[in-house]
C-alpha positions in Angstrom: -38.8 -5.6 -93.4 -35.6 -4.4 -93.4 -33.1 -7.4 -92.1 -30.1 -6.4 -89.7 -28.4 -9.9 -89.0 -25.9 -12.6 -90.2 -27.9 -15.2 -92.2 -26.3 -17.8 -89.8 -28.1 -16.5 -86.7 -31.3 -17.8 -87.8 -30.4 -21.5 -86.4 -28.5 -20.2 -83.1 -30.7 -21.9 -80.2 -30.5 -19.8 -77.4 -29.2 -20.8 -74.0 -31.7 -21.4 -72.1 -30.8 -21.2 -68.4 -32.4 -22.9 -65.5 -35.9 -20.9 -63.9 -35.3 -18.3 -61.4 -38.9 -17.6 -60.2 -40.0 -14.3 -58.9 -40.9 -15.3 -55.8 -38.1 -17.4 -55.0 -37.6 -17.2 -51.4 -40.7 -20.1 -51.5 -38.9 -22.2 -53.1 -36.0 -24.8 -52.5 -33.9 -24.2 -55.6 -32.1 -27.4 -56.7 -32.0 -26.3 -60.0 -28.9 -24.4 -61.3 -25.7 -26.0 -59.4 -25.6 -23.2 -57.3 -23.5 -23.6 -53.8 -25.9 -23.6 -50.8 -23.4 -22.2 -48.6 -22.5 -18.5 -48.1 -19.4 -17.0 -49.6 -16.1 -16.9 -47.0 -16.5 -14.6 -44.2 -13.3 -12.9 -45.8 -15.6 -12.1 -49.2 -18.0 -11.1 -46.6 -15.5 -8.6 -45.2 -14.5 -7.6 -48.4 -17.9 -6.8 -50.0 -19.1 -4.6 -46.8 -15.8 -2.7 -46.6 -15.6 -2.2 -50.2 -14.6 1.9 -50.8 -16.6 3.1 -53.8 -14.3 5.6 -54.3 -12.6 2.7 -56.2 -15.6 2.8 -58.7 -14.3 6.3 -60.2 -11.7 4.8 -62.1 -11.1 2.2 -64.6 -10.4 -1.5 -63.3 -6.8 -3.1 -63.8 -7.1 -4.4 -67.3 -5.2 -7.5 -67.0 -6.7 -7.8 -63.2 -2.7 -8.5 -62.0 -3.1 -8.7 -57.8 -6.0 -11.4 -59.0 -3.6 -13.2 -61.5 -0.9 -13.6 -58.5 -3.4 -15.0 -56.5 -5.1 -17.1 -58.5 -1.5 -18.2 -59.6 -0.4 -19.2 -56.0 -3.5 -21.2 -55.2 -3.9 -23.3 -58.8 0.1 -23.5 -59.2 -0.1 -22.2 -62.4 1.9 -19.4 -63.5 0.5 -15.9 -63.6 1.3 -15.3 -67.3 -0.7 -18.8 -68.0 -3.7 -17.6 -66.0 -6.7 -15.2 -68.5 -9.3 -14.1 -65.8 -13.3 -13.9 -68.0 -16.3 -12.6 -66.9 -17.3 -16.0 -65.6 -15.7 -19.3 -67.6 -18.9 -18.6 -69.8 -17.2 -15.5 -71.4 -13.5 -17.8 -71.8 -15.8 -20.1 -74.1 -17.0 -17.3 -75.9 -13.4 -15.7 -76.2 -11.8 -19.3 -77.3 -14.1 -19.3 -79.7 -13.6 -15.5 -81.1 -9.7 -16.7 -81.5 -9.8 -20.1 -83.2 -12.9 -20.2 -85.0 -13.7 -19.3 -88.6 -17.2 -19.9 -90.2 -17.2 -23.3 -91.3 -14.1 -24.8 -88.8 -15.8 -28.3 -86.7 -16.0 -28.0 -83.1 -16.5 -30.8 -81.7 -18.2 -32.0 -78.2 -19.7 -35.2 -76.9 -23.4 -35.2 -76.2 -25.4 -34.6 -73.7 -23.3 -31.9 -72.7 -23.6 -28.3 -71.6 -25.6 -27.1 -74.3 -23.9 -23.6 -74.7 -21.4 -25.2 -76.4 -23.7 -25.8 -79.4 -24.7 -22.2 -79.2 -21.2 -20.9 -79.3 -20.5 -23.4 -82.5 -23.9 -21.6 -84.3 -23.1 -18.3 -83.0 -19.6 -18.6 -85.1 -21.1 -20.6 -88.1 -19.1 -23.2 -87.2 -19.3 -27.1 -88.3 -20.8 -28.9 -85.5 -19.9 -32.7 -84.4 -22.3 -33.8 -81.6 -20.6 -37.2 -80.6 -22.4 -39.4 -78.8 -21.9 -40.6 -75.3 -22.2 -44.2 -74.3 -25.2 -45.5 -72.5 -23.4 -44.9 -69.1 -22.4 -41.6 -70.5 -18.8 -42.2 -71.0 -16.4 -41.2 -74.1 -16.8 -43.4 -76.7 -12.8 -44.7 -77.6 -13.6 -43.3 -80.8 -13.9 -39.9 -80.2 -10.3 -38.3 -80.2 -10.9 -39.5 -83.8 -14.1 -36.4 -84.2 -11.9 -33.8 -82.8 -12.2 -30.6 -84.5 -10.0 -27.4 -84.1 -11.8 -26.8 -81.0 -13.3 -29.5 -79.4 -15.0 -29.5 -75.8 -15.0 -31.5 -72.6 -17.2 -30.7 -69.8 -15.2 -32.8 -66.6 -17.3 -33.4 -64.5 -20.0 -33.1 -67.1 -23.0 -31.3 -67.2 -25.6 -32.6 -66.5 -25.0 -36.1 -66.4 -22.2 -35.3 -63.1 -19.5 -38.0 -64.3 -16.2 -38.0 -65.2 -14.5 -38.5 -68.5 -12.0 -41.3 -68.6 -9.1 -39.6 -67.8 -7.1 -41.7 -70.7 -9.9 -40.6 -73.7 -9.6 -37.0 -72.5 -5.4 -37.7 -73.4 -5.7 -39.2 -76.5 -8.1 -36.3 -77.9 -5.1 -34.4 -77.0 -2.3 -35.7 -78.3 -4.5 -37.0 -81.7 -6.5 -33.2 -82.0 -4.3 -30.6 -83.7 -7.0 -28.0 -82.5 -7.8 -26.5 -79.3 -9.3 -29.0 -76.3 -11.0 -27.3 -73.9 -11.7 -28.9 -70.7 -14.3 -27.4 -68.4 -13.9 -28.1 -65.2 -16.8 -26.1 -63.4 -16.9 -28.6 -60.8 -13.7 -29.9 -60.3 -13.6 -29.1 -56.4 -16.3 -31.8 -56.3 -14.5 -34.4 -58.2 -10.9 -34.9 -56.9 -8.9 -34.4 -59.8 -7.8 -31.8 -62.5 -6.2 -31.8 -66.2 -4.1 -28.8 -65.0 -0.8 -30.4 -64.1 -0.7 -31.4 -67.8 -0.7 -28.0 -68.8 3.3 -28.4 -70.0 2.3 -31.5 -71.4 0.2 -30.3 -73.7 0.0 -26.8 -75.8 -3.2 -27.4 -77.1 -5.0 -28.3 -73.7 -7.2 -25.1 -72.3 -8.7 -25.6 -69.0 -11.6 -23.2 -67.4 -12.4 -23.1 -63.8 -14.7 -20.8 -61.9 -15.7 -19.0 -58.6 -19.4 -19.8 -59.1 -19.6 -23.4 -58.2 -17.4 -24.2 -55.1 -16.8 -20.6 -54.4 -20.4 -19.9 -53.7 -19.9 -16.9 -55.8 -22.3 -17.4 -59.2 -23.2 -13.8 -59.0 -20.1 -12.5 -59.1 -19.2 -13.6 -62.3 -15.8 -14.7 -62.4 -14.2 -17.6 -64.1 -10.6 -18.7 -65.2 -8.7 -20.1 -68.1 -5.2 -21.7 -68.2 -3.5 -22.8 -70.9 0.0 -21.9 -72.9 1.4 -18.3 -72.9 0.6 -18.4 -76.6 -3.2 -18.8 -76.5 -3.6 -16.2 -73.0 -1.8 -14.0 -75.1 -4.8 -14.6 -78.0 -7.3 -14.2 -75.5 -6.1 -10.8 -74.1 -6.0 -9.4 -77.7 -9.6 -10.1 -78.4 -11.2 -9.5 -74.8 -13.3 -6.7 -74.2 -11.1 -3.4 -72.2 -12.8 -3.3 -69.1 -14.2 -7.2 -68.8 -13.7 -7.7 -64.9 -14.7 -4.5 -63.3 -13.0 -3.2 -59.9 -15.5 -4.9 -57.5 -15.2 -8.4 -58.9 -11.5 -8.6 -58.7 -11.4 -7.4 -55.2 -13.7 -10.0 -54.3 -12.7 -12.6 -56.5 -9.3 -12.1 -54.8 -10.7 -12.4 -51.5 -12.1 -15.9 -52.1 -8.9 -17.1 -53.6 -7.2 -16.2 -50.1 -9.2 -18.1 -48.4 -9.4 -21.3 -50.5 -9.7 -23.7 -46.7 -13.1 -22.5 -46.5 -13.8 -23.3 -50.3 -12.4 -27.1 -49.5 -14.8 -27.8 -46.1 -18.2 -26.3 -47.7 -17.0 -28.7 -51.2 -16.3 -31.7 -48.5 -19.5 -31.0 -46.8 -21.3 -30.7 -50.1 -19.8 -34.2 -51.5 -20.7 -35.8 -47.6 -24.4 -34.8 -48.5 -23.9 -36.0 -51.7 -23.5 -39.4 -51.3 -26.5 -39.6 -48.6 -28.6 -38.1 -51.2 -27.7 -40.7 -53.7 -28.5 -43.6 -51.2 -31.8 -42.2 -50.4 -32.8 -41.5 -54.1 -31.6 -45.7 -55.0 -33.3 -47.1 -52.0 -36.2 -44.5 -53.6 -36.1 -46.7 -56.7 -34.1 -44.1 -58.8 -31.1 -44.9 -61.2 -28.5 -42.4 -60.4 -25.6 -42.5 -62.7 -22.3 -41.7 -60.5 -21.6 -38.1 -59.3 -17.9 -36.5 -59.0 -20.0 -32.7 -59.6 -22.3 -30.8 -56.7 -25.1 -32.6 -58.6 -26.8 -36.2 -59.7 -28.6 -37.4 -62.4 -31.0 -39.5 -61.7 -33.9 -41.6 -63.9 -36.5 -43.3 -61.7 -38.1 -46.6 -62.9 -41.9 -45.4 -62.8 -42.1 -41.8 -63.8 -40.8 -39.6 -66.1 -38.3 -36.4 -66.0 -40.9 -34.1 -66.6 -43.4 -35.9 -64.3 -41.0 -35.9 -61.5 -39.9 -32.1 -62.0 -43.5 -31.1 -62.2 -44.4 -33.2 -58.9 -42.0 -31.3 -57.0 -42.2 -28.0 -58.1 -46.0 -28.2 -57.2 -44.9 -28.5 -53.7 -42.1 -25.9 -54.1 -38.9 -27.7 -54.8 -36.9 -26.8 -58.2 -34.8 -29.2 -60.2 -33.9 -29.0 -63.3 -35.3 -31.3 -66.3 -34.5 -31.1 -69.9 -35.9 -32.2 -72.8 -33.9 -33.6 -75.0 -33.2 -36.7 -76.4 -31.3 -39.3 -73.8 -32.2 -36.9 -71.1 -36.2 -36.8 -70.9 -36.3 -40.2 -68.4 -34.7 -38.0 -65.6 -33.9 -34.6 -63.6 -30.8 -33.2 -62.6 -30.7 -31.9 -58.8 -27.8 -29.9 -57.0 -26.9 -30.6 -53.6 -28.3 -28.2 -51.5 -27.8 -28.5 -47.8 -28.6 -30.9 -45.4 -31.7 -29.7 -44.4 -32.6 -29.2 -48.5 -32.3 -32.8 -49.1 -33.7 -34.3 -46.2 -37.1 -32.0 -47.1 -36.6 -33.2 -51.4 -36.5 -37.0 -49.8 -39.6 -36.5 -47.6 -41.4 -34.9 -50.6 -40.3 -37.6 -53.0 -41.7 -40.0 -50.6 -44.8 -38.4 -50.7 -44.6 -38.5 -54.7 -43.8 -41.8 -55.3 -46.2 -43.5 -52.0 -49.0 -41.2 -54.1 
């Protein structure tokens, strides 16, 4: 049998991405970090007035209206900004510019496990570091850096933040790239992008899909020196943000006061659904994300995302190693949590 493919693809694990079921208007879906809330009525407005005549030609290629937007609301300037098909394709382009077979990347664990499929995808070197029992850094790890190294803050799926002085000193001690993915930054307060000028090797990604409400649109951002957006628009594909996504995408970023109350009203739910699931008997680690993780003292991950998919509610478990005790559950809404406390109630009083 004839083989087609790069020796090193035979140990890439696959991304595996949370279930989407077929019937899934049954379900409440807790599973993927998805917003609950509807995009801005001005997306809204935009999507049904969209004019398809648009669709005849070829998008803008370095998506320049969306650049000046994005530019105004991040405070970043336009010719720092590199607009990916979702933050997802960024990693995949960081990658396709500073890694040769062999390089380290580096990454703390338990992460977002794309990372690790990026590193095997590129025959990379990879360092899994570690986090500490509460899922912090270790103080060693600026010392593991490799010549890209990742930093999920918030991270994924564990929801807590990176100490904000670790994150520094991987930066000024790495002489690679640091990337720091902040996917859920709206929830968490704070950003590493007014350190931009401080440091040339720092990278950070943001995204529409989380507090935008916009994961099927599939737009994501990365900021970072003029040198390395210039690296990324050499390697990109032509066309990688098509007409109808940067219309849209635009149309979010304009209205960034509705982004802020649905996040607000996401991180007010938040902390009810942490003090129901403690007084539950859960161990929730802290959240700055639109998630929790949380272990419970008498039943397993598995047993508790089992229990509540049988009665229609989706979270997502994993397992791996230092994640198999719990679940991680997005916020949903109001109404969503009060229904995944009632059921857990049920669970646990069974």
């Amino acid at each position: 049998m004839a083989n087609y493919y790069r020796d090193s693809l035979k140990d890439v694990e696959a991304y595996v991405p949370g279930e989407q079921p077929r019937d899934i208007e049954q379900y409440i879906k807790l599973n993927t970090n998805e917003n609950p809330y509807p995009p801005s009525p001005v997306v809204e407005h935009t999507v049904r007035h969209f004019n398809a005549e648009d669709l005849r030609v070829y998008p803008d290629p370095v998506f320049s209206e969306l650049r000046r937007r994005a530019a105004s609301v991040f405070k970043v300037p336009a010719e720092r900004i590199f607009v990916a098909n979702g933050s997802d394709e960024a990693l995949s382009l960081i990658m396709r510019i500073a890694i040769d077979p062999g390089d380290r990347v580096a990454y703390p664990y338990p992460t977002y496990v794309l990372y690790r499929t990026l590193a095997q995808i590129a025959g990379a070197e990879t360092v899994e570091v570690d986090l500490r029992e509460d899922f912090n850094l270790p103080e060693d790890f600026p010392e593991k850096a490799g010549k890209v190294t990742f930093l999920a803050r918030p991270n994924s799926p564990t929801a807590n933040l990176f100490d904000q002085q670790v994150v520094e000193q991987t930066l000024s001690r790495s002489s690679g790239l640091v990337v720091v993915d902040e996917a859920y930054a709206a929830f968490s307060g704070t950003t590493m992008l007014d350190h931009l000028d401080r440091y040339p090797n720092l990278v950070v990604l943001r995204t529409l899909s989380k507090s935008y409400g916009l994961a099927g649109l599939r737009v994501g951002f990365a900021f970072a020196g003029a040198e390395v957006i210039e690296a990324l628009y050499r390697v990109k594909d032509s066309y990688n943000i098509n007409a109808f996504s940067q219309a849209v995408a635009q149309a979010a970023l304009s209205d960034v006061g509705y982004m802020k109350s649905t996040a607000a009203q996401i991180i007010q739910t938040r902390r009810r659904a942490l003090d129901r699931l403690v007084r539950q008997g859960f161990r929730v680690y802290p959240s700055a994300a639109n998630f929790v993780f949380a272990e419970h003292e008498r039943l397993s991950g598995k047993q508790i995302y089992e229990a509540l998919k049988d009665k229609k509610i989706l979270v997502r478990y994993f397992d791996q190693r230092r994640l198999q005790a719990g679940v991680r559950i997005s916020i949903g809404t109001e109404e969503q949590m009060e229904r995944l406390g009632e059921v857990l109630d049920e669970i646990l009083g069974g």
